[in-house]
Backbone as CSV, one residue per row, in Angstrom:
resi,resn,N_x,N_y,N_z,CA_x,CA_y,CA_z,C_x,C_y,C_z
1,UNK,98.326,91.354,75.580,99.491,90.950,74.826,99.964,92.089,73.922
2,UNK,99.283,92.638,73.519,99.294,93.985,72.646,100.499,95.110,73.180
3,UNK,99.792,95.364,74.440,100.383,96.310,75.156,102.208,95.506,75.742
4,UNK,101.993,94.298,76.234,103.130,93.393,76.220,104.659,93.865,74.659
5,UNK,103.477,93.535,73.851,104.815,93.259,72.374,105.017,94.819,72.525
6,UNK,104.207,95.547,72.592,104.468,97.027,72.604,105.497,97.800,74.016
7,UNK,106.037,97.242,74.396,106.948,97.437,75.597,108.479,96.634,74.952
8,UNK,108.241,96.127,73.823,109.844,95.637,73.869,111.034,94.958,74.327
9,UNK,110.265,94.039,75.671,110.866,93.563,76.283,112.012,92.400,76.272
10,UNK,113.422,92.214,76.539,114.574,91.614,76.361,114.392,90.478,76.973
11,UNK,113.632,90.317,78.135,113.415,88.982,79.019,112.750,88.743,79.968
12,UNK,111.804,87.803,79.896,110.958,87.985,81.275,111.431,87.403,82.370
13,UNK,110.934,87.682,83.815,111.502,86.987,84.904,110.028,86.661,85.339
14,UNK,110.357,85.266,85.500,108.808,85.141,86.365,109.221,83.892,87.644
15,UNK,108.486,83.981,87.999,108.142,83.248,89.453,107.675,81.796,88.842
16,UNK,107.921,80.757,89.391,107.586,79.448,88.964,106.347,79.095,89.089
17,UNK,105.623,79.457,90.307,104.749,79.182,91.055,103.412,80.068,90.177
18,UNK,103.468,81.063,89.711,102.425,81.393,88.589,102.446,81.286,87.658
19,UNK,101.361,80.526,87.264,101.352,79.878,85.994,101.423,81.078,84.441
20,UNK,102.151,80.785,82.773,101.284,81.686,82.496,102.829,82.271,81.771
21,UNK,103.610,81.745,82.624,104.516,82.692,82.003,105.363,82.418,80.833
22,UNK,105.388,80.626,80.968,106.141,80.242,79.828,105.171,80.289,78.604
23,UNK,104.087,80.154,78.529,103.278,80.877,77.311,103.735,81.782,76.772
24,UNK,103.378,83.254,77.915,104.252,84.606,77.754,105.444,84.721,76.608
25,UNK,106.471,84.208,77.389,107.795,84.767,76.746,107.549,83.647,75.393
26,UNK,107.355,82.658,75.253,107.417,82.026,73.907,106.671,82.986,72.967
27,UNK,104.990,83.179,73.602,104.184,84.672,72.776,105.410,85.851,72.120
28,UNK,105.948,86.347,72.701,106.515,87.210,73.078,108.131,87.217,72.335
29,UNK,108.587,85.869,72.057,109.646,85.489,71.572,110.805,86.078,72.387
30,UNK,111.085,85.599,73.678,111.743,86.622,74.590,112.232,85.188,75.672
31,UNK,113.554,85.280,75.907,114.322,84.506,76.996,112.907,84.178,78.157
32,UNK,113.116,83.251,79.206,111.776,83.376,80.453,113.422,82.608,81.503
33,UNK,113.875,83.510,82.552,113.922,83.404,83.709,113.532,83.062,84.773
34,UNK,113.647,82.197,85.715,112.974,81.712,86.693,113.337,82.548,87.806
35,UNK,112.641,82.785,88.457,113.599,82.942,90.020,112.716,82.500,91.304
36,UNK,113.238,81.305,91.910,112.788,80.926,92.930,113.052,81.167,93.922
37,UNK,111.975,81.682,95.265,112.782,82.423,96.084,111.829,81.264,97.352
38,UNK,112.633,80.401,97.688,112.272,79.706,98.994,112.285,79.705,100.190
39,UNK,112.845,80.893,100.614,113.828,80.696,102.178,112.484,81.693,102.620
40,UNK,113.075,81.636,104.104,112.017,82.729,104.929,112.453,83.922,105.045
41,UNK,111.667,84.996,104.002,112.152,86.426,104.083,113.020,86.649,103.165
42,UNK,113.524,85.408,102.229,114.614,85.558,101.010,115.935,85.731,101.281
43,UNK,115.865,85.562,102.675,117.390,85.494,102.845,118.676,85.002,102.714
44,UNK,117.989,84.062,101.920,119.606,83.039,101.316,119.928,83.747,99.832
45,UNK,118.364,83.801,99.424,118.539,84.160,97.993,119.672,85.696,97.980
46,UNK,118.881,86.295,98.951,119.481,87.674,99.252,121.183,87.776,99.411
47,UNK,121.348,86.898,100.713,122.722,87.221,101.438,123.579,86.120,100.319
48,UNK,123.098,84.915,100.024,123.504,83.490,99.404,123.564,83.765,98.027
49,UNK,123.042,83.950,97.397,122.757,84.305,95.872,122.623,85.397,94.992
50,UNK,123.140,86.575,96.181,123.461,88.001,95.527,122.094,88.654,94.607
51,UNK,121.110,88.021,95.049,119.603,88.752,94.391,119.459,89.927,94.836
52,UNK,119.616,90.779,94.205,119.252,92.363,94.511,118.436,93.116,95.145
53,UNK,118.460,93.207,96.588,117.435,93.452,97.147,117.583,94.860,98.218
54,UNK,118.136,96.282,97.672,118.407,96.811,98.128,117.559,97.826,99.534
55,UNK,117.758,97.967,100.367,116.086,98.047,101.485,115.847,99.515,101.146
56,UNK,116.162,100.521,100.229,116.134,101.645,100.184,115.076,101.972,99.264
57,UNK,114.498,100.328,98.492,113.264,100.717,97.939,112.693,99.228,97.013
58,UNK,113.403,98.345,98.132,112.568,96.866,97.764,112.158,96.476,98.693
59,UNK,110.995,96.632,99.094,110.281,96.232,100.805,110.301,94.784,101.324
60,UNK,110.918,94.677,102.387,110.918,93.354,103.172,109.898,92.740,102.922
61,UNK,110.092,91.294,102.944,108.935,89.950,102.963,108.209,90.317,104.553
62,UNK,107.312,90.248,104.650,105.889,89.987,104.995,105.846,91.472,105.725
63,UNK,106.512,92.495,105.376,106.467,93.705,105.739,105.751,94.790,105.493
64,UNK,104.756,94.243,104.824,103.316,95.361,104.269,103.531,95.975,103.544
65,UNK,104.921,96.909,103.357,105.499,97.745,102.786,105.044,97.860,100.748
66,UNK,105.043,98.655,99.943,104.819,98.357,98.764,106.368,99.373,97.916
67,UNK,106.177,99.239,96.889,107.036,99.967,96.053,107.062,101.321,96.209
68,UNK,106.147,102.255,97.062,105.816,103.627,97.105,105.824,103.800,98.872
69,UNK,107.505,103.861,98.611,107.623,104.675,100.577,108.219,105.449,100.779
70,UNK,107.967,106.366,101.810,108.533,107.423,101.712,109.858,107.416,102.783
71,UNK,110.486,108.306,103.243,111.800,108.254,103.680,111.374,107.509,104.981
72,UNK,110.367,107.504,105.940,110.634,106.907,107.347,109.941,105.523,107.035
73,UNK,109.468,105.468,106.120,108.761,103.724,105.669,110.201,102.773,105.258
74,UNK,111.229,103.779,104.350,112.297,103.357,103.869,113.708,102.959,105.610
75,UNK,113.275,104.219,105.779,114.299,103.508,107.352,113.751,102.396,108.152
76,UNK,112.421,102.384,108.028,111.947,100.946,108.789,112.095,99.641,107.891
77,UNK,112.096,100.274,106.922,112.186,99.003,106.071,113.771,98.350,105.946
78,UNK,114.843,99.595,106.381,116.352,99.099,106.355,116.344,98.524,107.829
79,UNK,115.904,98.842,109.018,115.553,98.148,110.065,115.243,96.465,110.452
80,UNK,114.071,96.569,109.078,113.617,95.268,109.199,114.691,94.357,108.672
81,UNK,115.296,94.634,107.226,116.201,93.467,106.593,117.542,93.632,107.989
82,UNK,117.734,94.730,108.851,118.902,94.159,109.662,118.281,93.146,110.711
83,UNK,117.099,92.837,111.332,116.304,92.570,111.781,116.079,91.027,111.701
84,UNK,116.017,91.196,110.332,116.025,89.594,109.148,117.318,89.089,109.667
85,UNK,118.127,89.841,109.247,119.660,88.882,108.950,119.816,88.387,110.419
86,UNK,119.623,89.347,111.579,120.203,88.861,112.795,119.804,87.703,113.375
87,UNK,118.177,87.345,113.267,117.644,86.605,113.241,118.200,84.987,112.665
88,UNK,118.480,85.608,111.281,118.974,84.233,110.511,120.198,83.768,110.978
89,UNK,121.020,84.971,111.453,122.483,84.499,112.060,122.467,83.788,113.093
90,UNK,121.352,84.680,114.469,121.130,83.647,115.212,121.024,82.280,115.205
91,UNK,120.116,82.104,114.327,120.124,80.836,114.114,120.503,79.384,113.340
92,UNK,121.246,79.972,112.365,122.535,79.237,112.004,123.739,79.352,112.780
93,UNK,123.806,80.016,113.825,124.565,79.760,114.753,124.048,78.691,115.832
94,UNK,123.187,79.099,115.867,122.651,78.209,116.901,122.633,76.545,116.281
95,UNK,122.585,76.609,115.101,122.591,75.235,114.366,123.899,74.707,114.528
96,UNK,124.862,75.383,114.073,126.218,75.395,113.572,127.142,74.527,114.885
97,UNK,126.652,75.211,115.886,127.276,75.710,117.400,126.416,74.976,118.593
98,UNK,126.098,74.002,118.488,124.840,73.547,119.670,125.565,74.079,121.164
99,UNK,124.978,74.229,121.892,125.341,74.445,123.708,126.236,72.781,123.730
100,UNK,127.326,73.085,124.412,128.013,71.350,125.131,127.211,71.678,126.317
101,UNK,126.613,70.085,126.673,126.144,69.960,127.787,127.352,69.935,128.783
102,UNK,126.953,70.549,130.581,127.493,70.775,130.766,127.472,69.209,132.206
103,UNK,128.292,68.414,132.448,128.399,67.568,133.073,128.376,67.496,134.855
C-alpha cells in the first residue's frame, strides 16, 4: 500500500472478477472503474465499446503474447486481431443471414 499511495494514482481500473479492489481505491481515496470484458477474445468490448486495444502492443486474448514483443511478435499479433474479427463477422453473419432452404 505504501508503494501504492506513493505512485499518486487518479483512478483505478480493475476487473470485477478479482477481488480486492474496492478496498484498494477506497484505501487509496481514488475513483475504482470496472471494466468487464465478457465476449470471446473482447471483441465486442473492442469493436462495440471502443476499449482500446491497439495490436501494435496490446496482445490478443489467448495469444500467449505478453507486453514485451518485438516487431514480428507485433505483426502476428496484428494478424491475430484480423483473424478475431473475421471470425466474429463470420459469424454474426451467419446468425444474422441463416441459408433459405432450398425447396
Amino acid at each position: 500500500m505504501k508503494k501504492l499511495r506513493k505512485g499518486n494514482y487518479d483512478v483505478l481500473l480493475a476487473d470485477p472478477i478479482y477481488s480486492g479492489s474496492d478496498v484498494t481505491a477506497e484505501i487509496l481515496g481514488i475513483p475504482l472503474v470496472f471494466s468487464l470484458r465478457f465476449s470471446i477474445a473482447n471483441n465486442w468490448e473492442r469493436l462495440c465499446g471502443q476499449l482500446p486495444a491497439p495490436p501494435s502492443y496490446v496482445p490478443g486474448a489467448v495469444s500467449r503474447l505478453t507486453d514485451k514483443i518485438n516487431f514480428s511478435e507485433r505483426t502476428w499479433n496484428l494478424l491475430f486481431y484480423v483473424l478475431q474479427d473475421l471470425v466474429l463477422d463470420q459469424c454474426m453473419w451467419k446468425k444474422e443471414h441463416p441459408p433459405v432452404p432450398v425447396r
